[in-house]
Backbone as JSON Lines, residues from 0, in Angstrom:
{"i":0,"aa":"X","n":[-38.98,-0.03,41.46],"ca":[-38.18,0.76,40.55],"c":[-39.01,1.93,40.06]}
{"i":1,"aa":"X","n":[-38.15,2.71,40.42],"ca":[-39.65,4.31,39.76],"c":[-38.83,4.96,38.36]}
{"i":2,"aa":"X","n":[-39.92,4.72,37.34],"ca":[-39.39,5.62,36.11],"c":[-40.11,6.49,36.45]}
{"i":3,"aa":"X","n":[-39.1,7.34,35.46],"ca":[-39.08,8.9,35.37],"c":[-38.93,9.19,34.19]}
{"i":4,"aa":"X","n":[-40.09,10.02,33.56],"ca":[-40.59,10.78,32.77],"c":[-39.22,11.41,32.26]}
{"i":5,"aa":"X","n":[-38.47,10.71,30.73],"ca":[-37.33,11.91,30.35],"c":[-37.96,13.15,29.48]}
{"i":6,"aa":"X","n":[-39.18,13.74,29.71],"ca":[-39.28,14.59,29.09],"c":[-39.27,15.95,30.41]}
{"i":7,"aa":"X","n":[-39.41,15.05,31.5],"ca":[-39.69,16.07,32.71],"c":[-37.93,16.16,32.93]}
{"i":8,"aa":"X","n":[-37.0,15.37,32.59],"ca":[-35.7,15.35,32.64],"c":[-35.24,16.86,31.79]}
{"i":9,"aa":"X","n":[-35.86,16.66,30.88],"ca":[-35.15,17.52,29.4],"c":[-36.07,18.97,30.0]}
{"i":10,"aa":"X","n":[-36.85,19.0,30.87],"ca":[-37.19,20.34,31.14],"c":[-36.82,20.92,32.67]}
{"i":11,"aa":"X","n":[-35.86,19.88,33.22],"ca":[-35.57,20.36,34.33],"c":[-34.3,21.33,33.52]}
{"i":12,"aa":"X","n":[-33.59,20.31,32.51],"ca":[-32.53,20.28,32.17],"c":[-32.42,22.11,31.75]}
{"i":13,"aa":"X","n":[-33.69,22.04,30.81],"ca":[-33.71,23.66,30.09],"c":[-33.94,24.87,31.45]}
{"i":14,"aa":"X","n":[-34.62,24.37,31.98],"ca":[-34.92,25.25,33.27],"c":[-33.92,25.56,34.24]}
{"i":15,"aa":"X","n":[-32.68,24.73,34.59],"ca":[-30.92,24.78,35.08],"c":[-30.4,25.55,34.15]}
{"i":16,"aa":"X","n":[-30.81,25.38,32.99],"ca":[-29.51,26.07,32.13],"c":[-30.04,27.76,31.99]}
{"i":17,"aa":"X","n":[-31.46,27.98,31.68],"ca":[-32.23,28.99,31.63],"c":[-32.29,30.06,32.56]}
{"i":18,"aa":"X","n":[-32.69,29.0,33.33],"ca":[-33.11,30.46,34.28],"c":[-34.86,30.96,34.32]}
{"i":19,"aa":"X","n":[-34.98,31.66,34.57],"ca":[-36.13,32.83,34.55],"c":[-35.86,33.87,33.65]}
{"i":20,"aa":"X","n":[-36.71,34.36,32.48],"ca":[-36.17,35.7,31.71],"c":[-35.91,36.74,32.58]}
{"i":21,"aa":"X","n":[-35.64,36.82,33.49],"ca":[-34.59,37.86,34.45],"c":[-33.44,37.64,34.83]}
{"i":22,"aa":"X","n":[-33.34,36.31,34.68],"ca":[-32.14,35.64,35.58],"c":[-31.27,35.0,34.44]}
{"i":23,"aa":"X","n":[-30.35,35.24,33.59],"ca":[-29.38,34.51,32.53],"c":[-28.85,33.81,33.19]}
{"i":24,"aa":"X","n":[-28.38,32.71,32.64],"ca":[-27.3,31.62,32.97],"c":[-25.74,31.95,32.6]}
{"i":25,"aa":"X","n":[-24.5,32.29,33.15],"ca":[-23.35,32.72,32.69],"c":[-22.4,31.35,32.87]}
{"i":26,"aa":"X","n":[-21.67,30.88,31.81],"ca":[-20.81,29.63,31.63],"c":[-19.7,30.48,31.25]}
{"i":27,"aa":"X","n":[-18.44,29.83,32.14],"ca":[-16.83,29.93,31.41],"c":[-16.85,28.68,30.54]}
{"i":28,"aa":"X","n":[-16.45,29.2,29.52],"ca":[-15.69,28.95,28.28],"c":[-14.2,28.43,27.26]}
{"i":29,"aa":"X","n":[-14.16,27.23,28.21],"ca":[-12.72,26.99,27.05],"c":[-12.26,26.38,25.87]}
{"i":30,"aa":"X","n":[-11.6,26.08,25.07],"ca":[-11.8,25.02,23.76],"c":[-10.78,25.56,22.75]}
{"i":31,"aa":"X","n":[-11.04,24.99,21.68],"ca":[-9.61,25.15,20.62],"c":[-10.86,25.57,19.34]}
{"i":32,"aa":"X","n":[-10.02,26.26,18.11],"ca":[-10.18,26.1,16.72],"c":[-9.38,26.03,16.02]}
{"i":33,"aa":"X","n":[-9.69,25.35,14.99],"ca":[-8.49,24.91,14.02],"c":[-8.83,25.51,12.75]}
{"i":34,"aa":"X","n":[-8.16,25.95,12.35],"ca":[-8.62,26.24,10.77],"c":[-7.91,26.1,9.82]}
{"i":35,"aa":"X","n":[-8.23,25.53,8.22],"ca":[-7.68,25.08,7.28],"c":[-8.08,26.61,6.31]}
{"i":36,"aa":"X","n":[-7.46,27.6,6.02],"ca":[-7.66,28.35,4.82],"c":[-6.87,27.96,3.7]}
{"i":37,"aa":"X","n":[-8.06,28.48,2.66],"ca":[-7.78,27.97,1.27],"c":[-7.98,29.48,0.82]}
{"i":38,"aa":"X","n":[-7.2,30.71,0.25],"ca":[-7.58,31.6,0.01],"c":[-8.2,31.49,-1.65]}
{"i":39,"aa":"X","n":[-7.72,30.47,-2.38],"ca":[-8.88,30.65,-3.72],"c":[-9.7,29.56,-3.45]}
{"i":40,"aa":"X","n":[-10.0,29.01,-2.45],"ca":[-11.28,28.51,-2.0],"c":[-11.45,26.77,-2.27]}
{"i":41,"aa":"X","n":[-12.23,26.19,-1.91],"ca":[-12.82,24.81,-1.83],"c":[-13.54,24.25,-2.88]}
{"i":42,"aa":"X","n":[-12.95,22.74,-3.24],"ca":[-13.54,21.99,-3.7],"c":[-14.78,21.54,-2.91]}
{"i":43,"aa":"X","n":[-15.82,21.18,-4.08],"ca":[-17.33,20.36,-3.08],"c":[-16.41,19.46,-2.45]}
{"i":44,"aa":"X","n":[-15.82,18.79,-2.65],"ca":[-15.41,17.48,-1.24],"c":[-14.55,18.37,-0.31]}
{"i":45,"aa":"X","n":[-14.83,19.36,0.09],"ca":[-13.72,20.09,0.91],"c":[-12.6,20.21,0.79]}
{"i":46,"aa":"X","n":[-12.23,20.01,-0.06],"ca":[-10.47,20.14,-0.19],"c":[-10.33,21.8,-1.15]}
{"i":47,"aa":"X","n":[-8.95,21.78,-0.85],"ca":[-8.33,23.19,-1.2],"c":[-8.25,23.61,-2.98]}
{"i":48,"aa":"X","n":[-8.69,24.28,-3.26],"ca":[-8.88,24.78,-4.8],"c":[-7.4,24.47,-5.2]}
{"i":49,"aa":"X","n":[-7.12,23.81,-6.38],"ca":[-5.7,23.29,-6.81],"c":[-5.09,24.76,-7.42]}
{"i":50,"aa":"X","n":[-3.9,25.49,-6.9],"ca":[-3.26,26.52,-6.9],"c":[-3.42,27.74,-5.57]}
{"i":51,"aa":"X","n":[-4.35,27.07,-4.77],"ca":[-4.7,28.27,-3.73],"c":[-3.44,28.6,-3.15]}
{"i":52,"aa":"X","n":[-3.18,29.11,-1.99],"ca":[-2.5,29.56,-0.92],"c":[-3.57,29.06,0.5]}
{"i":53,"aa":"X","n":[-2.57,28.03,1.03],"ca":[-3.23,27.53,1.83],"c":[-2.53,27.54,3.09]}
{"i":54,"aa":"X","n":[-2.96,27.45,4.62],"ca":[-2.6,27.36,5.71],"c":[-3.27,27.11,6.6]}
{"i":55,"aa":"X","n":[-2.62,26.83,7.31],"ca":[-3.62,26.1,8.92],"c":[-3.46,27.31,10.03]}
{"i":56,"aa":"X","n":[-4.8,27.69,10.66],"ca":[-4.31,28.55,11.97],"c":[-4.87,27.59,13.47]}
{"i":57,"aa":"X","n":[-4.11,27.62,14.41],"ca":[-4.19,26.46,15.85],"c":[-4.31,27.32,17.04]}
{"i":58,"aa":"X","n":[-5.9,27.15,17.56],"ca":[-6.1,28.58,18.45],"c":[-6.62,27.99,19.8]}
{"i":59,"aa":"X","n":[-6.37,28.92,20.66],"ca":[-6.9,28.32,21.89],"c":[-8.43,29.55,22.22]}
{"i":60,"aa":"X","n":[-9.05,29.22,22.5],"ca":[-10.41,30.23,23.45],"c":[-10.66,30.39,24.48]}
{"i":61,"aa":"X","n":[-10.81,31.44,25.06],"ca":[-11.43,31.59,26.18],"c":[-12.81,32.4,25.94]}
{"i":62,"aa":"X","n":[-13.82,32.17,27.06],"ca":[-15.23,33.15,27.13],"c":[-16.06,32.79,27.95]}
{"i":63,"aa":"X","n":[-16.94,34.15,27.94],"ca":[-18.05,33.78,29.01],"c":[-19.46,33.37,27.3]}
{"i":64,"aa":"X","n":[-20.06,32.72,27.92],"ca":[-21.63,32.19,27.43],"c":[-22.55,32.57,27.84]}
{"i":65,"aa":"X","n":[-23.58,33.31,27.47],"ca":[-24.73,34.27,28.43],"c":[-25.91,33.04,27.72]}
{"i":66,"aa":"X","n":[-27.18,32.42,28.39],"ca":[-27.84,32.06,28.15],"c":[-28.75,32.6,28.84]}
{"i":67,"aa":"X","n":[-29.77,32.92,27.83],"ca":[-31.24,33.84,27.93],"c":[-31.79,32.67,27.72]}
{"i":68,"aa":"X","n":[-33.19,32.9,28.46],"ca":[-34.93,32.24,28.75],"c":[-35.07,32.87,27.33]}
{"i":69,"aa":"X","n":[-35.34,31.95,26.33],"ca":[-36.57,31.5,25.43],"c":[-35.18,31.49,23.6]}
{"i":70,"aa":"X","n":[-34.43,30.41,24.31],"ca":[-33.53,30.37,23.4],"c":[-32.39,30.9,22.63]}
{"i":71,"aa":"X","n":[-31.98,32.43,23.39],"ca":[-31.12,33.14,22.71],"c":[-29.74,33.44,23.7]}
{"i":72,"aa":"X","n":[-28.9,33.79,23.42],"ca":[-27.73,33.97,23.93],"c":[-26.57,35.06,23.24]}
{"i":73,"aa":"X","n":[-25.41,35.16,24.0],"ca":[-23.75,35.91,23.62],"c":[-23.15,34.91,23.79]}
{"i":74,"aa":"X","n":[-21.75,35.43,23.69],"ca":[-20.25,34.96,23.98],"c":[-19.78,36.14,23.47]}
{"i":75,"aa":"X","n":[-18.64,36.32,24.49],"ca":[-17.75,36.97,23.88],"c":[-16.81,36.36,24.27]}
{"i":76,"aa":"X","n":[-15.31,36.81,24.17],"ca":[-14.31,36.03,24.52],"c":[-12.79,36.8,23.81]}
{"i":77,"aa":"X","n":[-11.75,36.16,24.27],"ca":[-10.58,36.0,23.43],"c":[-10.11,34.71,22.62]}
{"i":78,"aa":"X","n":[-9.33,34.98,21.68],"ca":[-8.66,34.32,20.84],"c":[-7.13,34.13,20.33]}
{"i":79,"aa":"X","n":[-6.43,33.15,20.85],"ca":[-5.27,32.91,20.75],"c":[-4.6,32.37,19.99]}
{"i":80,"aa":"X","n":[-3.42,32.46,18.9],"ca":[-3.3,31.3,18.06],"c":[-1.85,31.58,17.03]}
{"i":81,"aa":"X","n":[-1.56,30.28,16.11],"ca":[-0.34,30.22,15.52],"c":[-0.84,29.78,14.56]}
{"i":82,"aa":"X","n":[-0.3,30.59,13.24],"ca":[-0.19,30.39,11.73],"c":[0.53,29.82,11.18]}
{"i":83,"aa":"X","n":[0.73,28.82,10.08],"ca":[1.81,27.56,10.39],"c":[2.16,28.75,8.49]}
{"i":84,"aa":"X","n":[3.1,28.58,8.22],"ca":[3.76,28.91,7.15],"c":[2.87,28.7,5.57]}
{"i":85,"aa":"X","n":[2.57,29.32,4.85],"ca":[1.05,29.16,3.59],"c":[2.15,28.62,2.54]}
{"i":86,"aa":"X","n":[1.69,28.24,1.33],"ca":[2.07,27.6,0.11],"c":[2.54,28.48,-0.61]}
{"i":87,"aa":"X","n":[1.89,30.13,-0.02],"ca":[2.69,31.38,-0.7],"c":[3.82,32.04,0.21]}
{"i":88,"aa":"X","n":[3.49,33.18,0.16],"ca":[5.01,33.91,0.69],"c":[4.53,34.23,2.07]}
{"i":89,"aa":"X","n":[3.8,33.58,3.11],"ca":[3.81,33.49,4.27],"c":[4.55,32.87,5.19]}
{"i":90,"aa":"X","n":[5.35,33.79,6.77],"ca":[6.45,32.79,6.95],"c":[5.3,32.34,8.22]}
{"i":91,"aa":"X","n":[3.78,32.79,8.31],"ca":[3.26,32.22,9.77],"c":[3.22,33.44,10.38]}
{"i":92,"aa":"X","n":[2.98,32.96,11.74],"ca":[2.82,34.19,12.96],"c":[1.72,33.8,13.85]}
{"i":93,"aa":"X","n":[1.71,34.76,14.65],"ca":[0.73,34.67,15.72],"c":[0.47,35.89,15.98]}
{"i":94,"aa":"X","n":[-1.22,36.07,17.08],"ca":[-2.17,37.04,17.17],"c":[-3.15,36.53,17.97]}
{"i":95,"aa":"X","n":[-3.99,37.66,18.82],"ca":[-4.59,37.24,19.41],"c":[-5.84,38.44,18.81]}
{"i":96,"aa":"X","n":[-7.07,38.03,19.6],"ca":[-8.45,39.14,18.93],"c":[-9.28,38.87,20.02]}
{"i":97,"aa":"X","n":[-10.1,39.87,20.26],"ca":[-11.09,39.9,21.21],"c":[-12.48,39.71,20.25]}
{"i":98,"aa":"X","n":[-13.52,38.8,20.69],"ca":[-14.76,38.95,19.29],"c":[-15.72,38.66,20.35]}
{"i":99,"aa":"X","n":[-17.12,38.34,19.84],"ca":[-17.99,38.63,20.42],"c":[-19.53,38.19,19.27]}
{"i":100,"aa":"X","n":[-20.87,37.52,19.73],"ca":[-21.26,36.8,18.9],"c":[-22.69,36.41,19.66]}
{"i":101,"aa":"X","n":[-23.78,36.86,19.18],"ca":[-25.22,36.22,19.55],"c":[-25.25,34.64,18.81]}
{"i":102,"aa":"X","n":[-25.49,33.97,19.77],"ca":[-26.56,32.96,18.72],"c":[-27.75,32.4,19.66]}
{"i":103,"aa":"X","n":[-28.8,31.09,19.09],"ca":[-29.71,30.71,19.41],"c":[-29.67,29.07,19.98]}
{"i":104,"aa":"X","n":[-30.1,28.84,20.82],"ca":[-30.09,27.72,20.77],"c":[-31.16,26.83,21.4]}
{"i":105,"aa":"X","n":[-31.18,25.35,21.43],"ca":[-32.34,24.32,22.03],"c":[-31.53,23.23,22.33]}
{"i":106,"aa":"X","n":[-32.41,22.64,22.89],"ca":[-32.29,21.46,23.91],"c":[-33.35,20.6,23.43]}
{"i":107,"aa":"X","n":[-33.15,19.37,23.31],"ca":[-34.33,18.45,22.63],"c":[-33.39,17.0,22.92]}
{"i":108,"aa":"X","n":[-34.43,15.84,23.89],"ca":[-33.67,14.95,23.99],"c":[-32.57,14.59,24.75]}
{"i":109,"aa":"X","n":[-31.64,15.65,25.48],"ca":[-29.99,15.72,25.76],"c":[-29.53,16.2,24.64]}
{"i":110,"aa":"X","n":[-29.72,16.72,23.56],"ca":[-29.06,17.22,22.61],"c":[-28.87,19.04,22.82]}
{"i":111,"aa":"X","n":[-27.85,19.49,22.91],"ca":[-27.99,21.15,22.33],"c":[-27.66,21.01,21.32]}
{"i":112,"aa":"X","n":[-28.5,22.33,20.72],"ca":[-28.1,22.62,19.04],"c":[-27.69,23.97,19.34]}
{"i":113,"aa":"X","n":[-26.6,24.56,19.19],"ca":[-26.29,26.05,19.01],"c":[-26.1,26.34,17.55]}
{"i":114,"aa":"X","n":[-26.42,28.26,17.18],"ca":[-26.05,28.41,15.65],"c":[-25.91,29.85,16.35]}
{"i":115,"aa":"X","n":[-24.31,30.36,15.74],"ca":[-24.1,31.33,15.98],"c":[-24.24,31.95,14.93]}
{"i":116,"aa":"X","n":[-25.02,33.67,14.95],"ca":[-24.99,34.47,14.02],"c":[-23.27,34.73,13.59]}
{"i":117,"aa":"X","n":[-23.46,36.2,13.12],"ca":[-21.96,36.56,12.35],"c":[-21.09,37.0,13.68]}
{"i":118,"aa":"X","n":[-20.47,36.16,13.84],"ca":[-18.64,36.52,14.33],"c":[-18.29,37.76,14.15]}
{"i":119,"aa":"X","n":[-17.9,39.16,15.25],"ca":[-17.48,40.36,15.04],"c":[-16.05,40.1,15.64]}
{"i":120,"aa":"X","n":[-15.15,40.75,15.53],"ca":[-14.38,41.29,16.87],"c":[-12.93,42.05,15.71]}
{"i":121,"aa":"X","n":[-11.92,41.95,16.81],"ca":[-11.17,43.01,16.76],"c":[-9.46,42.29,17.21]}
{"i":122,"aa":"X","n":[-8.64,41.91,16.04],"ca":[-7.39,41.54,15.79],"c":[-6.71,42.81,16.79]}
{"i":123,"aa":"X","n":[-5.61,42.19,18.08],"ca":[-5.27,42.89,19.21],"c":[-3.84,43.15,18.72]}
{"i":124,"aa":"X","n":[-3.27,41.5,18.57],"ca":[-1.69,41.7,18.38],"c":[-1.64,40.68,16.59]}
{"i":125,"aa":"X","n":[-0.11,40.74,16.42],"ca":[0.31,40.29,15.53],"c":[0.37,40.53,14.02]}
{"i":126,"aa":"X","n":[0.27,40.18,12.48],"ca":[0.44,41.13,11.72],"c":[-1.11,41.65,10.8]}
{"i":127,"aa":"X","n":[-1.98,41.27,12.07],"ca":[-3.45,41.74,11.66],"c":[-4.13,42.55,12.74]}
{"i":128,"aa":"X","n":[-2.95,43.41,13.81],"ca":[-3.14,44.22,14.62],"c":[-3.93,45.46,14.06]}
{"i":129,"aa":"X","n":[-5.17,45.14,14.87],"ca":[-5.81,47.0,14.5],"c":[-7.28,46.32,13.41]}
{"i":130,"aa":"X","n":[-7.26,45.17,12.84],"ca":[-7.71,45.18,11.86],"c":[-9.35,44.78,12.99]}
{"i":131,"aa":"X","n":[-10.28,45.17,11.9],"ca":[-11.8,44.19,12.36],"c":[-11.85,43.13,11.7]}
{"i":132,"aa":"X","n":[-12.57,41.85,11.99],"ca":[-13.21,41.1,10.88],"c":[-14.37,40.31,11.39]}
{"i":133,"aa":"X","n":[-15.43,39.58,10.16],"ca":[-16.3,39.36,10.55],"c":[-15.97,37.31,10.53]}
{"i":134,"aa":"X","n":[-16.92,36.49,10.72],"ca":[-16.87,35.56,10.28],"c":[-18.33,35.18,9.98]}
{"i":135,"aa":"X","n":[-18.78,34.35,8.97],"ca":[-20.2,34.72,8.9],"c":[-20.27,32.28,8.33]}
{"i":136,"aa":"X","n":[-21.53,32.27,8.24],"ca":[-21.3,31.03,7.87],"c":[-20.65,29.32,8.97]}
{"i":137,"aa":"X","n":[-20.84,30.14,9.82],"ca":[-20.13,28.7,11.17],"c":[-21.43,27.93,11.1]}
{"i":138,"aa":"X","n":[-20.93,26.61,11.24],"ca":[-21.54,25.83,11.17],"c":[-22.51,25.18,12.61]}
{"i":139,"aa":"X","n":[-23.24,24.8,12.34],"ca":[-24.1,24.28,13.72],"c":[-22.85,23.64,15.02]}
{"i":140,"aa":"X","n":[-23.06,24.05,16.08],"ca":[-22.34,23.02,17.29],"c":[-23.85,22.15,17.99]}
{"i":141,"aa":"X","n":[-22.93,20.95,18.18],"ca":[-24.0,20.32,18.66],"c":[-23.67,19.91,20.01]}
{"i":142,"aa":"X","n":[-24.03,19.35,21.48],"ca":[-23.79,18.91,22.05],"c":[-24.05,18.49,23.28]}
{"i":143,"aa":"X","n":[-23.86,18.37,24.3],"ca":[-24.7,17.56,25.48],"c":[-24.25,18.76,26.68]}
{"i":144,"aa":"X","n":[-25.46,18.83,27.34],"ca":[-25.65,19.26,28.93],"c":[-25.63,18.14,29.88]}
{"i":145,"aa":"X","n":[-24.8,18.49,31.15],"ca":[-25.12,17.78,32.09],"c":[-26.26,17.6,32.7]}
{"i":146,"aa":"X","n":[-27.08,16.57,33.29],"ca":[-28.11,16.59,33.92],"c":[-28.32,17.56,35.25]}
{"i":147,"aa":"X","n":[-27.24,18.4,35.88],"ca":[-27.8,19.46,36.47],"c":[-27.76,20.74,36.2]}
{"i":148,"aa":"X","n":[-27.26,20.77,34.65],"ca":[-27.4,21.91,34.05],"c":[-26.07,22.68,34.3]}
{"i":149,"aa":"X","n":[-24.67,22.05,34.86],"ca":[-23.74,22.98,35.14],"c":[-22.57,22.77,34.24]}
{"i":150,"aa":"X","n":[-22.87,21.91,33.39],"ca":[-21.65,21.98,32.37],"c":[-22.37,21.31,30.63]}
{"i":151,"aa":"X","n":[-21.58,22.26,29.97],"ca":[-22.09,22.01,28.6],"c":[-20.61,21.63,27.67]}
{"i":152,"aa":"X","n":[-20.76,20.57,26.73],"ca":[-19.73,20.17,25.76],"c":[-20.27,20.78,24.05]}
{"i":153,"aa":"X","n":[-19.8,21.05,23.51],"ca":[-19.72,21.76,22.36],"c":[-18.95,21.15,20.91]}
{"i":154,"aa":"X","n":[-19.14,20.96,20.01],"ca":[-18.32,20.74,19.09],"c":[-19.26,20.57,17.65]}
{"i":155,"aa":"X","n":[-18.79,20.59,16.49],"ca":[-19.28,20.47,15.09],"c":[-19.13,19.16,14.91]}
{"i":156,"aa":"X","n":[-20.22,18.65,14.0],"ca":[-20.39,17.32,13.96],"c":[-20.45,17.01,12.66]}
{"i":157,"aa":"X","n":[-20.38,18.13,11.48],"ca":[-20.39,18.31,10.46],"c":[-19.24,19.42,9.31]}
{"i":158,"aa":"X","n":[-18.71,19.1,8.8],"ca":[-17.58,20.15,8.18],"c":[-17.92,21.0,7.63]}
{"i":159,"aa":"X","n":[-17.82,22.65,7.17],"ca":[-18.27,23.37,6.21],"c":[-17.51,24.6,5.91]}
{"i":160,"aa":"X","n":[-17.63,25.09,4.83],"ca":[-16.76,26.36,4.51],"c":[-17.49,27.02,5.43]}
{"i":161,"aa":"X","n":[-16.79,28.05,6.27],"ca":[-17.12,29.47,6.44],"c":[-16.35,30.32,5.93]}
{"i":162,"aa":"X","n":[-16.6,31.8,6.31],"ca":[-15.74,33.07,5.2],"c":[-15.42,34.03,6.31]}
{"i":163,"aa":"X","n":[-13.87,34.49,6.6],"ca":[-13.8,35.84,7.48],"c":[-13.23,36.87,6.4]}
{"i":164,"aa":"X","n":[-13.96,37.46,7.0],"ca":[-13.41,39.02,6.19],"c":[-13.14,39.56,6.85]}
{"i":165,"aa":"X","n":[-11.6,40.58,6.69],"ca":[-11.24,41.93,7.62],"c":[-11.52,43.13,6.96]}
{"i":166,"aa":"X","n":[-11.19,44.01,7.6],"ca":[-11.51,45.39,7.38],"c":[-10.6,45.97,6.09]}
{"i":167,"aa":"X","n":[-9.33,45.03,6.25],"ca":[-8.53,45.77,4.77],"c":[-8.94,44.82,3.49]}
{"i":168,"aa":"X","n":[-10.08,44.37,3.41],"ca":[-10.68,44.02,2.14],"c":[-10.15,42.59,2.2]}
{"i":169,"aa":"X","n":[-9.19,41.98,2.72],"ca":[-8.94,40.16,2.77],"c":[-10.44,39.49,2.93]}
{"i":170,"aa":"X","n":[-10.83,38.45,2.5],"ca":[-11.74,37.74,2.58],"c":[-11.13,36.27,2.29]}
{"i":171,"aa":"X","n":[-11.49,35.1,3.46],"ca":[-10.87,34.28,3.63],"c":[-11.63,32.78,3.65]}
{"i":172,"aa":"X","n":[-11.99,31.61,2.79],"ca":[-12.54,30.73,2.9],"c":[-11.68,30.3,3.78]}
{"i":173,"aa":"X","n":[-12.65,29.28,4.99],"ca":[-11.96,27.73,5.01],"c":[-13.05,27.52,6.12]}
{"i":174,"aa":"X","n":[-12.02,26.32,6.57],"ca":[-12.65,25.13,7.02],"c":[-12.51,25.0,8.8]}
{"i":175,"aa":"X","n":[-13.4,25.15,9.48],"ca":[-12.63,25.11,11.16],"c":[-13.37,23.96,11.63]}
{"i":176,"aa":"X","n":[-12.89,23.42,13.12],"ca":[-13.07,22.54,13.8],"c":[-12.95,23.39,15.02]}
{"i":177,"aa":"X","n":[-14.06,23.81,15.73],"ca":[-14.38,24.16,17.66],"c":[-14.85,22.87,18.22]}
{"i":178,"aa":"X","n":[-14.16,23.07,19.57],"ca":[-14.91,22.29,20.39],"c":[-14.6,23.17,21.64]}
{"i":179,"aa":"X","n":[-15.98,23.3,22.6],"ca":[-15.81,24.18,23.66],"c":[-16.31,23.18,24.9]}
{"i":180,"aa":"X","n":[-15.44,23.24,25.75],"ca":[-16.23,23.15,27.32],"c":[-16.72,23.95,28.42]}
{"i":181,"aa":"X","n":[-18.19,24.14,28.46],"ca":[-18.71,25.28,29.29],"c":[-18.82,25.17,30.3]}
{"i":182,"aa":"X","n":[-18.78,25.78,31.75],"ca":[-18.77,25.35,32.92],"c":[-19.61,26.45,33.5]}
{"i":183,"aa":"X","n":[-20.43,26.13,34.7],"ca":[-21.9,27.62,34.65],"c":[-20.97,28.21,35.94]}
{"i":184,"aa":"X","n":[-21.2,29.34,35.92],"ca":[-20.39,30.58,36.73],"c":[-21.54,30.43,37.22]}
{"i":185,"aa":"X","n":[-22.81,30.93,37.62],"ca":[-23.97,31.13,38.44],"c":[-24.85,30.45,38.82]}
């Protein structure tokens, strides 16, 4: 029976997904987000400030994943989705946005840790057409690589406010749930 060294595992693993700093790794991108907004914001146990205006938005993703040699990366992508009716004078809707997003990440164990910086992009259709916004505050994704480095699973393992802001001064607490499945293009 021959063991094998899982630390020589976990560096084949980074070295499939890596590359050479010349050579990026490119993954398609699919997965959902969910989001709970609370526009006057969150209780510490996560729940919705009692009087807010609250609603759920149910989105689908698409994107590519650029992974750079020595931990850093993009995505950009689209964003698809339906606004379910708010507690105020919202009847809902739908919209789609093109965004775009560095973050960092590691490998330790079979574990990835990704942390994406601030969320940019650009509302295409629906009644936030034209607008920018940022999202800042996403929470860690954590999740597993395949052992030949050609597919990655994604998701939050932990709940937390984040905040989007658009360009016409809205600023928006809440609460999301991603989960992505990456598949390596190269």
């Amino acid at each position: 029976m021959r063991i094998v060294n899982r630390w020589s595992i976990v560096s084949g693993m980074l070295l499939a997904l890596a590359g050479t700093a010349a050579q990026a790794r490119d993954f398609a991108a699919a997965g959902t987000l969910q989001c709970l907004t609370s526009i006057g914001g969150f209780n510490s146990n996560l729940t919705p400030v009692t009087g807010s205006i609250v609603f759920v938005n149910l989105n689908s993703v698409e994107a590519v994943w650029t992974f750079n040699a020595g931990g850093a990366g993009t995505v950009s992508g689209r964003v698809v989705g339906i606004s379910s009716p708010s507690t105020g004078t919202s009847l809902g809707g739908a919209g789609s946005a093109d965004f775009a997003v560095e973050f960092t990440w590691t490998l330790a164990a079979g574990v990835m840790t990704v942390n994406l910086s601030s969320v940019t992009g650009e509302q295409l259709t629906g009644g936030r057409a034209g607008q920018t916004f940022t999202v800042t505050g996403v929470p860690t994704l954590t999740g597993r690589i395949s052992g030949d480095g050609r597919s990655i699973t994604l998701s939050h393992d932990t709940p937390a406010v984040e905040t989007i802001s658009y360009s016409n001064g809205d600023v928006h607490p809440r609460i999301c749930n991603r989960s992505r499945v990456l598949v390596r293009l190269n």
